[in-house]
Biopython code that builds the backbone (N, CA, C, O; Angstrom):
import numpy as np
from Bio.PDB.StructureBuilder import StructureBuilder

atoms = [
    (1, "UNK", "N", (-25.506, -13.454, -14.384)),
    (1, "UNK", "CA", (-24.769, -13.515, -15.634)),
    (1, "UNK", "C", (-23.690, -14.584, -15.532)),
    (1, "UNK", "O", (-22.827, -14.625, -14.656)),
    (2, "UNK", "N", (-23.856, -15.506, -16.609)),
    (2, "UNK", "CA", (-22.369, -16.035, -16.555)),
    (2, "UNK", "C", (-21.258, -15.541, -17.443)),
    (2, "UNK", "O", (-21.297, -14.703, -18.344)),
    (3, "UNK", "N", (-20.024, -16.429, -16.869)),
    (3, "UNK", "CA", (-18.950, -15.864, -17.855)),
    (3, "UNK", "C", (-18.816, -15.380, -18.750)),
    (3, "UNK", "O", (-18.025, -14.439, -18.813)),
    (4, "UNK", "N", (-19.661, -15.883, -20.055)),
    (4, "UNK", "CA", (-19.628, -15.852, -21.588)),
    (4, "UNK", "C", (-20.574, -14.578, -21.864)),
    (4, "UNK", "O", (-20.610, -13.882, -22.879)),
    (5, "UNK", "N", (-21.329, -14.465, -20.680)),
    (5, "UNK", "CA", (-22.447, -12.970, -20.594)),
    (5, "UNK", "C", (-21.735, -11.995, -20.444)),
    (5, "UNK", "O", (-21.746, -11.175, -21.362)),
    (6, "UNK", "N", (-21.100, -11.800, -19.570)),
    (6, "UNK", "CA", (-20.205, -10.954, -19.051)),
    (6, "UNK", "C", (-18.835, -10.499, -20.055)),
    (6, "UNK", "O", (-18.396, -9.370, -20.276)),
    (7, "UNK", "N", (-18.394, -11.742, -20.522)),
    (7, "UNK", "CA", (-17.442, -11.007, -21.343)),
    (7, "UNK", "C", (-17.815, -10.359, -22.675)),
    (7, "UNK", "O", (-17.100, -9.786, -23.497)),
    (8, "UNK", "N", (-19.199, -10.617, -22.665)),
    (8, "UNK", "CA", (-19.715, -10.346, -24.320)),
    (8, "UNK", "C", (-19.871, -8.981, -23.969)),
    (8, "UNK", "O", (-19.292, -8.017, -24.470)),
    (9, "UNK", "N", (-20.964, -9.000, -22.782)),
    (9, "UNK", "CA", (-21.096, -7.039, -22.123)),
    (9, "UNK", "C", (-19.655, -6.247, -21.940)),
    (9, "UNK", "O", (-19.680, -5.029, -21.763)),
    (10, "UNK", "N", (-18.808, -6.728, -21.971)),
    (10, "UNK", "CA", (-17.371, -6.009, -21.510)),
    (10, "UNK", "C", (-16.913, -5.928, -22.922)),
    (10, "UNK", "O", (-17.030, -4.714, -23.093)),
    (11, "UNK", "N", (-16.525, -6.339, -23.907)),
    (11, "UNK", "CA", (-16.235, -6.445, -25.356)),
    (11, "UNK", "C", (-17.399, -4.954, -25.567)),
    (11, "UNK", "O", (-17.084, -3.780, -25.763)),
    (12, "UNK", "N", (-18.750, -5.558, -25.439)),
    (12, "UNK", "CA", (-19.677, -4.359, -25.942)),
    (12, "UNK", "C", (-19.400, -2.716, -25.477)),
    (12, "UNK", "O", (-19.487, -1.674, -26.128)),
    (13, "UNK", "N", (-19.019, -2.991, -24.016)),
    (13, "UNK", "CA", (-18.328, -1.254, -23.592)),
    (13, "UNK", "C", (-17.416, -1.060, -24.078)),
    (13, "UNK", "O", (-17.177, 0.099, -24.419)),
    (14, "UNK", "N", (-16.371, -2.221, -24.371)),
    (14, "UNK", "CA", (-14.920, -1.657, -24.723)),
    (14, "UNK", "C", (-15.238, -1.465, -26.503)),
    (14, "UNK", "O", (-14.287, -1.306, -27.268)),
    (15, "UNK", "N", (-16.282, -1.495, -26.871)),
    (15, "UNK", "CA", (-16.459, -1.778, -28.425)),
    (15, "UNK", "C", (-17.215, 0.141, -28.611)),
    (15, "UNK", "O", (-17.077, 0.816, -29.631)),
    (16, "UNK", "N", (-17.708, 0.450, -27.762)),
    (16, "UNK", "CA", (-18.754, 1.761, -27.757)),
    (16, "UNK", "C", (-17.851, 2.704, -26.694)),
    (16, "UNK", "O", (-18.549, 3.718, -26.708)),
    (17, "UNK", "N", (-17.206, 2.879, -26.166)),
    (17, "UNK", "CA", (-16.540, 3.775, -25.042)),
    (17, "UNK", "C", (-15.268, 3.595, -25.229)),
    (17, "UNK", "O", (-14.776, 2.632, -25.817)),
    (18, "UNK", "N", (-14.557, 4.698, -24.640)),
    (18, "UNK", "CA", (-12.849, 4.591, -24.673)),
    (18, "UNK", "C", (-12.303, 3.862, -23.316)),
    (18, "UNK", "O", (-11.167, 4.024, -22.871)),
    (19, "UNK", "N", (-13.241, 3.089, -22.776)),
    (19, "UNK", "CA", (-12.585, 2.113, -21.671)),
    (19, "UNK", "C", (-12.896, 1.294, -22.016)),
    (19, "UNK", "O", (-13.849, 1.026, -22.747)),
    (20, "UNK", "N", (-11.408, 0.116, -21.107)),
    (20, "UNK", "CA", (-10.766, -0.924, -21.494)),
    (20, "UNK", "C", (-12.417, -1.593, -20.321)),
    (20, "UNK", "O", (-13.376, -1.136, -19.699)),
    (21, "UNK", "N", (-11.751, -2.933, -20.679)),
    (21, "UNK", "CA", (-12.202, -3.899, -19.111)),
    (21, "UNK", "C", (-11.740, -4.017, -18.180)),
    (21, "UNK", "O", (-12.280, -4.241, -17.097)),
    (22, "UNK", "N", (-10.358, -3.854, -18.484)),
    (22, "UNK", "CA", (-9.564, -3.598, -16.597)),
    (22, "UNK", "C", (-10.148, -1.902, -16.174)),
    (22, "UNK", "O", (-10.679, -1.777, -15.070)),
    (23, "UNK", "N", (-10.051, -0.929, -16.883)),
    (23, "UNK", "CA", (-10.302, 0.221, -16.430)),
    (23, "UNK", "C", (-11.986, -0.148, -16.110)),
    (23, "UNK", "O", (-12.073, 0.214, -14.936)),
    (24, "UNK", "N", (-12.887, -0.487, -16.368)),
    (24, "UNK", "CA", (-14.137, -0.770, -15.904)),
    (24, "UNK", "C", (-13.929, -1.441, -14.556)),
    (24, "UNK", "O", (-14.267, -0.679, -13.651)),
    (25, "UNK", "N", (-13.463, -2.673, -14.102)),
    (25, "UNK", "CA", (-13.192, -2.961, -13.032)),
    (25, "UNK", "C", (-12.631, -2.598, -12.424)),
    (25, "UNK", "O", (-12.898, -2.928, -11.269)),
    (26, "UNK", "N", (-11.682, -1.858, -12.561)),
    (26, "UNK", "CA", (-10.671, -0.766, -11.439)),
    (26, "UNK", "C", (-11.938, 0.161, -10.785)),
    (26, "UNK", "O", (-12.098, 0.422, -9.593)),
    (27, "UNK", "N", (-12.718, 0.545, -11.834)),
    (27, "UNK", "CA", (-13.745, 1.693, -11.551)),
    (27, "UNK", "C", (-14.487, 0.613, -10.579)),
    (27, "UNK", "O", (-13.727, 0.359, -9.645)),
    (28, "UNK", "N", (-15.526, 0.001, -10.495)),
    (28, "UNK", "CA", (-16.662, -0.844, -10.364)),
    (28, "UNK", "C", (-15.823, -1.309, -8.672)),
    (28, "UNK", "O", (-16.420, -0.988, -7.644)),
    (29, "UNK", "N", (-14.506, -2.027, -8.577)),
    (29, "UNK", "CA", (-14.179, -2.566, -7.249)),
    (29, "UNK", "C", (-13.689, -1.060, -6.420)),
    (29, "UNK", "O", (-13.465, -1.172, -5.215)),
    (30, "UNK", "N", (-13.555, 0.083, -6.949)),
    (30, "UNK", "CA", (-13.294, 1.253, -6.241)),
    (30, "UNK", "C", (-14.724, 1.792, -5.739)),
    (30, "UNK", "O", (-14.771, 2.285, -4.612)),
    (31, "UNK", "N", (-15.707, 1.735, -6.395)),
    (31, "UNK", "CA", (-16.530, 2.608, -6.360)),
    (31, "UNK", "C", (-17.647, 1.325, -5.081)),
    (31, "UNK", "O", (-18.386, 1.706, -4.173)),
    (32, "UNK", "N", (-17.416, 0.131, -5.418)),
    (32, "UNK", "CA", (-17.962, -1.095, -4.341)),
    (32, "UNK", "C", (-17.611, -0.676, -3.013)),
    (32, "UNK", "O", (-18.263, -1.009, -2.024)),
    (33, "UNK", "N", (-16.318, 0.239, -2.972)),
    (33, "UNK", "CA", (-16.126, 0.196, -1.500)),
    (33, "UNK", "C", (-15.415, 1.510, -0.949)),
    (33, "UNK", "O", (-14.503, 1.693, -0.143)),
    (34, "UNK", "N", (-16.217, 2.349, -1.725)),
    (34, "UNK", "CA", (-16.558, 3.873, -1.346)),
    (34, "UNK", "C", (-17.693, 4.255, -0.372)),
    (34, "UNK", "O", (-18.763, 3.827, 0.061)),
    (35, "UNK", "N", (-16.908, 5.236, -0.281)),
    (35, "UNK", "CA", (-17.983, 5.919, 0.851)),
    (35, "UNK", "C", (-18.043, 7.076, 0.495)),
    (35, "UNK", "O", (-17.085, 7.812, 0.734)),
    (36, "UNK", "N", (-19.206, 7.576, -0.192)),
    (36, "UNK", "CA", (-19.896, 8.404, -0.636)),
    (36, "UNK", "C", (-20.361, 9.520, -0.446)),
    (36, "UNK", "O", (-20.809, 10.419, -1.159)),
    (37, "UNK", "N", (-20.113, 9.266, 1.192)),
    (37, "UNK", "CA", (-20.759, 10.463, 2.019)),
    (37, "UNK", "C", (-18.949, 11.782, 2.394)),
    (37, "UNK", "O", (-19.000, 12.904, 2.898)),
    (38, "UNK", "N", (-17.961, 11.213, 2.028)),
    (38, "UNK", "CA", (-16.735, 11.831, 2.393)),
    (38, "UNK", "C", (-16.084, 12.124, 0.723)),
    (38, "UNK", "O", (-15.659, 11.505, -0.253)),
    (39, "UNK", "N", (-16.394, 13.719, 1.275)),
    (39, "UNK", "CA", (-15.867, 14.403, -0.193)),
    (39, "UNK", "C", (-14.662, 13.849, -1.106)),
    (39, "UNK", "O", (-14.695, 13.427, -2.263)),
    (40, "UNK", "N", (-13.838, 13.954, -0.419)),
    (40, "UNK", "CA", (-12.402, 13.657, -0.463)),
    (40, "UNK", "C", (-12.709, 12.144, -1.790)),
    (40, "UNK", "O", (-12.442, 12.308, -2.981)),
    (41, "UNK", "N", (-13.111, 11.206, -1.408)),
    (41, "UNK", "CA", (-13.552, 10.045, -2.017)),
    (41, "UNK", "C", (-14.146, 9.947, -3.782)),
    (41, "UNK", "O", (-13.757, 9.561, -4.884)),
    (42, "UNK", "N", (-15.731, 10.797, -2.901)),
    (42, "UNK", "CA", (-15.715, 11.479, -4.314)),
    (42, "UNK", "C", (-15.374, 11.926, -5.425)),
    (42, "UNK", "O", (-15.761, 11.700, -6.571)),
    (43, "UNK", "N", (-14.225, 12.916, -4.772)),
    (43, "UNK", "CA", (-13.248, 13.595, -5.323)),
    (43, "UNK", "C", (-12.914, 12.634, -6.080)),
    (43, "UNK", "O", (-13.483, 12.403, -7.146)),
    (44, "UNK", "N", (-11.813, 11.864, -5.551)),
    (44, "UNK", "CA", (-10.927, 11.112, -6.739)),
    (44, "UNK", "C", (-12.048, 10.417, -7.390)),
    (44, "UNK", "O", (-12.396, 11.165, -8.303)),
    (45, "UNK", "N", (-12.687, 9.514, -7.388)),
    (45, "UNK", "CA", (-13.741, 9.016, -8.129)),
    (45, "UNK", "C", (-14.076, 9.809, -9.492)),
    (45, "UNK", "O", (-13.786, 9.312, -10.581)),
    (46, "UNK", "N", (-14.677, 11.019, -9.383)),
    (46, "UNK", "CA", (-15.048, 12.065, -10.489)),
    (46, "UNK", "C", (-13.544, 12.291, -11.471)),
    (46, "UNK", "O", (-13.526, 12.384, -12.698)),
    (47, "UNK", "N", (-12.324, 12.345, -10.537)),
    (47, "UNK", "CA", (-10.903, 12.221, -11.141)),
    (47, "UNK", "C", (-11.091, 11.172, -12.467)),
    (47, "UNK", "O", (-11.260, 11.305, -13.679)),
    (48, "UNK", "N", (-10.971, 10.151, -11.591)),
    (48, "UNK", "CA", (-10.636, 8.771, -12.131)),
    (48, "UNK", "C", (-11.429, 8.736, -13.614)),
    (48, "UNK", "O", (-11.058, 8.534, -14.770)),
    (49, "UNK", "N", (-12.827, 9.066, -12.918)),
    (49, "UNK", "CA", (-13.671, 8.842, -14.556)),
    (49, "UNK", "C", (-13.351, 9.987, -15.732)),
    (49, "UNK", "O", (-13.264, 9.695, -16.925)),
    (50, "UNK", "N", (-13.140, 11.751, -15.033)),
    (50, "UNK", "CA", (-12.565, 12.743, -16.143)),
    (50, "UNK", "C", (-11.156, 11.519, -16.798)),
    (50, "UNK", "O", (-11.026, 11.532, -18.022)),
    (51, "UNK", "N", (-10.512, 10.867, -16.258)),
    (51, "UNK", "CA", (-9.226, 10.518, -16.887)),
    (51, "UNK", "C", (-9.935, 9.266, -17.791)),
    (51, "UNK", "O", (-9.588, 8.825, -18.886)),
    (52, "UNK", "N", (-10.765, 8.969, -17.142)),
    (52, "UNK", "CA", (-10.845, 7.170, -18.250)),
    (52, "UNK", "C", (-11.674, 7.598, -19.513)),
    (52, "UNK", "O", (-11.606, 6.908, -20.530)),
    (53, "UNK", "N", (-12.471, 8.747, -19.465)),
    (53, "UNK", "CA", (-13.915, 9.023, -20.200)),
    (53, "UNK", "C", (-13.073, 10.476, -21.308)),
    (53, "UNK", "O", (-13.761, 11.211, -22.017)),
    (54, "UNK", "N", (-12.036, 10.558, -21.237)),
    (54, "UNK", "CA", (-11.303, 11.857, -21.334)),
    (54, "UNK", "C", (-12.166, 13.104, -21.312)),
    (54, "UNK", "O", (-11.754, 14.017, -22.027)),
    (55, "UNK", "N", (-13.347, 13.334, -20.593)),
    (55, "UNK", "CA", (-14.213, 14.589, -20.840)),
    (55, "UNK", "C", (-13.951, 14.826, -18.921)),
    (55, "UNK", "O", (-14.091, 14.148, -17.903)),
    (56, "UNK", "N", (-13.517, 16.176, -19.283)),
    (56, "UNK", "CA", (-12.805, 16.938, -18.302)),
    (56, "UNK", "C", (-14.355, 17.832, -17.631)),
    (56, "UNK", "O", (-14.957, 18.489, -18.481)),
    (57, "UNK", "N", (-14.764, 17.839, -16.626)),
    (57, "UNK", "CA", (-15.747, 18.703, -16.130)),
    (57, "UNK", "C", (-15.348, 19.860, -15.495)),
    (57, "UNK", "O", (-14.285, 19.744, -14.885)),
    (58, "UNK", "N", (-15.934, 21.051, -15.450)),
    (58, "UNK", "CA", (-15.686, 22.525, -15.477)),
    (58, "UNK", "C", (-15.627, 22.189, -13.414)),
    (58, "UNK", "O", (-16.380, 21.481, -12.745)),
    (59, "UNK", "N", (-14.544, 22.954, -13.007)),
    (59, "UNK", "CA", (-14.700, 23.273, -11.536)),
    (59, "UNK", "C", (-15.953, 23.153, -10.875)),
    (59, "UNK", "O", (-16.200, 22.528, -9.844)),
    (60, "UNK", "N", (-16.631, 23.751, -11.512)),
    (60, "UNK", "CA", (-18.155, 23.585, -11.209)),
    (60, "UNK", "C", (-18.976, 23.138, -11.375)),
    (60, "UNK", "O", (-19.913, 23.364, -10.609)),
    (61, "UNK", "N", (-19.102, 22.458, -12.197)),
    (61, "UNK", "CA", (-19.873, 21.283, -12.746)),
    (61, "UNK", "C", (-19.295, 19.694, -11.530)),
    (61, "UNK", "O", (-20.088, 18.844, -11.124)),
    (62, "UNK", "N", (-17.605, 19.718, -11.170)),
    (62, "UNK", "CA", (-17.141, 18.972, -10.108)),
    (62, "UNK", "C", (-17.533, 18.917, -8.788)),
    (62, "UNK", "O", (-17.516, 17.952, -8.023)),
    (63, "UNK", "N", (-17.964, 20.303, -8.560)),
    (63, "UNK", "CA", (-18.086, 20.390, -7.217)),
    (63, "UNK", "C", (-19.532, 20.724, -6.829)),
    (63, "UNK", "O", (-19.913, 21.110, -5.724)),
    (64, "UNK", "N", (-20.486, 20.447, -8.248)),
    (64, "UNK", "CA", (-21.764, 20.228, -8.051)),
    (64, "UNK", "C", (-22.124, 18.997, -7.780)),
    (64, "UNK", "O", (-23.113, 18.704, -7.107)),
    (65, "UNK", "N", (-21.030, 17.894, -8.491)),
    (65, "UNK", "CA", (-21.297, 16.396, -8.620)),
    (65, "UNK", "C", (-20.898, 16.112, -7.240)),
    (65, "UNK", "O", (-21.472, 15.241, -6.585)),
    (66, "UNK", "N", (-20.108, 16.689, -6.860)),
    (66, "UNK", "CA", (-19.677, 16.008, -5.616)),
    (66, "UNK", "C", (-20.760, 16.336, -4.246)),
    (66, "UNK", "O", (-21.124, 15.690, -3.263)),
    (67, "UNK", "N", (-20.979, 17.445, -4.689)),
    (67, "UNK", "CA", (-22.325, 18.064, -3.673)),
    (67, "UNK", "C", (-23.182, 17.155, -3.635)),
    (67, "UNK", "O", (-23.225, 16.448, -2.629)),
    (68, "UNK", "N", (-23.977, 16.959, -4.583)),
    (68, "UNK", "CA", (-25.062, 16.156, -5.149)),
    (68, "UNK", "C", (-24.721, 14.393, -4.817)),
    (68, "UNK", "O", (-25.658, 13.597, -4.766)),
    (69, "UNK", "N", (-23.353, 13.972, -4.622)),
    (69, "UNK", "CA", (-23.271, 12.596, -4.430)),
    (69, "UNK", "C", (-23.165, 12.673, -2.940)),
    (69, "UNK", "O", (-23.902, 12.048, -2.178)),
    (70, "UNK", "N", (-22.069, 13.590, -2.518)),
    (70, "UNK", "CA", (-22.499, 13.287, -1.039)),
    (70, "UNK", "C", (-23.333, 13.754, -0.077)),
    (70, "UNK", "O", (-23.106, 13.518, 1.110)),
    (71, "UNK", "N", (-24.431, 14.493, -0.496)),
    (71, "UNK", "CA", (-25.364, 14.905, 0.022)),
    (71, "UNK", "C", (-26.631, 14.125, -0.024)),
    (71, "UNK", "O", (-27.666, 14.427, 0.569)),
    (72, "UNK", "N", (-26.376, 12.725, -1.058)),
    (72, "UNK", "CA", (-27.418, 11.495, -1.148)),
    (72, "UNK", "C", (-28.472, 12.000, -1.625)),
    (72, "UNK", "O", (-29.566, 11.538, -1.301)),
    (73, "UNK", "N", (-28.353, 13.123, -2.549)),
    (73, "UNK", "CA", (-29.359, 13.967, -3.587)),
    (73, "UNK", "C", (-29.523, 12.920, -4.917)),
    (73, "UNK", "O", (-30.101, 13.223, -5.960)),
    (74, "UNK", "N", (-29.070, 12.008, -4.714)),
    (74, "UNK", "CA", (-28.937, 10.872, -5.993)),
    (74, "UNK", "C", (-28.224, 9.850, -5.489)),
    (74, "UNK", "O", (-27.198, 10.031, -4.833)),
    (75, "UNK", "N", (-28.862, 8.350, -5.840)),
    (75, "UNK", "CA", (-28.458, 7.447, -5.921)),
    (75, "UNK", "C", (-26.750, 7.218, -5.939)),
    (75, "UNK", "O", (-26.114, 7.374, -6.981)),
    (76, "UNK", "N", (-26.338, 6.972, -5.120)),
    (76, "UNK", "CA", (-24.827, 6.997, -5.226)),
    (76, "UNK", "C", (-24.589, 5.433, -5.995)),
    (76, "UNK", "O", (-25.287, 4.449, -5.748)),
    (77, "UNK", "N", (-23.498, 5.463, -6.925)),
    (77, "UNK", "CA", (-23.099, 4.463, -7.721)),
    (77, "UNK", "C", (-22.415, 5.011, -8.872)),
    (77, "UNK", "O", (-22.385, 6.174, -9.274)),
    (78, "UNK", "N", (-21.672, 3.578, -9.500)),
    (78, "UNK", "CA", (-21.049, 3.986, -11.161)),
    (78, "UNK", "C", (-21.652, 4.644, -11.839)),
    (78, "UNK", "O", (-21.210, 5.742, -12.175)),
    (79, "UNK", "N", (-23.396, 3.990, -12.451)),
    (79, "UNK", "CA", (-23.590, 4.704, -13.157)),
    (79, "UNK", "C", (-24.241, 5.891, -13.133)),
    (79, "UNK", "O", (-24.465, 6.436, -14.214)),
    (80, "UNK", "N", (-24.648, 6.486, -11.970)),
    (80, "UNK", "CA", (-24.755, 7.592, -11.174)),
    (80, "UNK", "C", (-23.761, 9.111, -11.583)),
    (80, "UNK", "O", (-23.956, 10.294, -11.862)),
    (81, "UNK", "N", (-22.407, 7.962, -11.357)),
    (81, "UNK", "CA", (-21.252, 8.942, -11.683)),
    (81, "UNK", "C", (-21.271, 9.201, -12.948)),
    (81, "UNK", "O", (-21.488, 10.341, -13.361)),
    (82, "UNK", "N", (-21.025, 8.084, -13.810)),
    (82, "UNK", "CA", (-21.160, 8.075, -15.532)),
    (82, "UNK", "C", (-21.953, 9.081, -15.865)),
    (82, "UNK", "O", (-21.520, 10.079, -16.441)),
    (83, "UNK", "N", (-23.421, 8.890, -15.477)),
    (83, "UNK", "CA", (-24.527, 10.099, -16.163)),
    (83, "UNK", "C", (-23.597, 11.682, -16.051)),
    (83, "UNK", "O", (-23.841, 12.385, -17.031)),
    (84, "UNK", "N", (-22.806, 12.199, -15.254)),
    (84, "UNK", "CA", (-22.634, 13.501, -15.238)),
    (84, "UNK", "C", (-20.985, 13.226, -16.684)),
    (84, "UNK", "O", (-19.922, 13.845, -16.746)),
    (85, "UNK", "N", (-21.355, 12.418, -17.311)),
    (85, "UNK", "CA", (-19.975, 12.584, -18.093)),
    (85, "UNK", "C", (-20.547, 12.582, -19.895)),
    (85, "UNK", "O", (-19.873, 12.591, -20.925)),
    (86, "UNK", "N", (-21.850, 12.568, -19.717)),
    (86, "UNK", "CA", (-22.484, 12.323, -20.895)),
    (86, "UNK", "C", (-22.363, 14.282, -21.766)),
    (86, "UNK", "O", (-22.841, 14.492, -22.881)),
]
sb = StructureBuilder()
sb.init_structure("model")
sb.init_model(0)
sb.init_chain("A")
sb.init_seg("    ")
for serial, (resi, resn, name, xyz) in enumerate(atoms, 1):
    if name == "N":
        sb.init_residue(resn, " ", resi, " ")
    sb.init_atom(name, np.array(xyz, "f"), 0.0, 1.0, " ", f" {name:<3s}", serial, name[0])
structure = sb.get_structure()
């Protein structure tokens, strides 16, 4: 993608979702250099997105996601995480 690609796709999330483009990249360079396999990590990760996505997940529904990510029961990644916020 070049530049002019990229900012058109970032306009398009920030045009359909309640995140900005810095909050997309805050997410995207956090989640680049996670480690997936340590709860704790997770943890804030699932945080970060209940706060950017404002949809709050039930205790349990959290600590299923987190099961499920660090147990490598699914593809670990953003939009990995995203799908449990739909």
């Amino acid at each position: 993608m070049d530049q002019k690609q990229i900012e058109q796709f970032m306009g398009y999330i920030e045009r359909h979702t309640s995140l900005s483009a810095d909050d997309i990249l805050k997410v995207v360079q956090s989640v680049d250099h996670a480690d997936f396999s340590d709860e704790t990590t997770v943890h804030g990760l699932v945080e970060t997105l209940e706060r950017l996505t404002h949809k709050e997940l039930s205790p349990q529904k959290k600590q299923e996601v987190i099961r499920i990510i660090t147990s490598n029961q699914q593809q670990s990644g953003l939009l990995s995480l995203l799908k449990f916020f739909h």
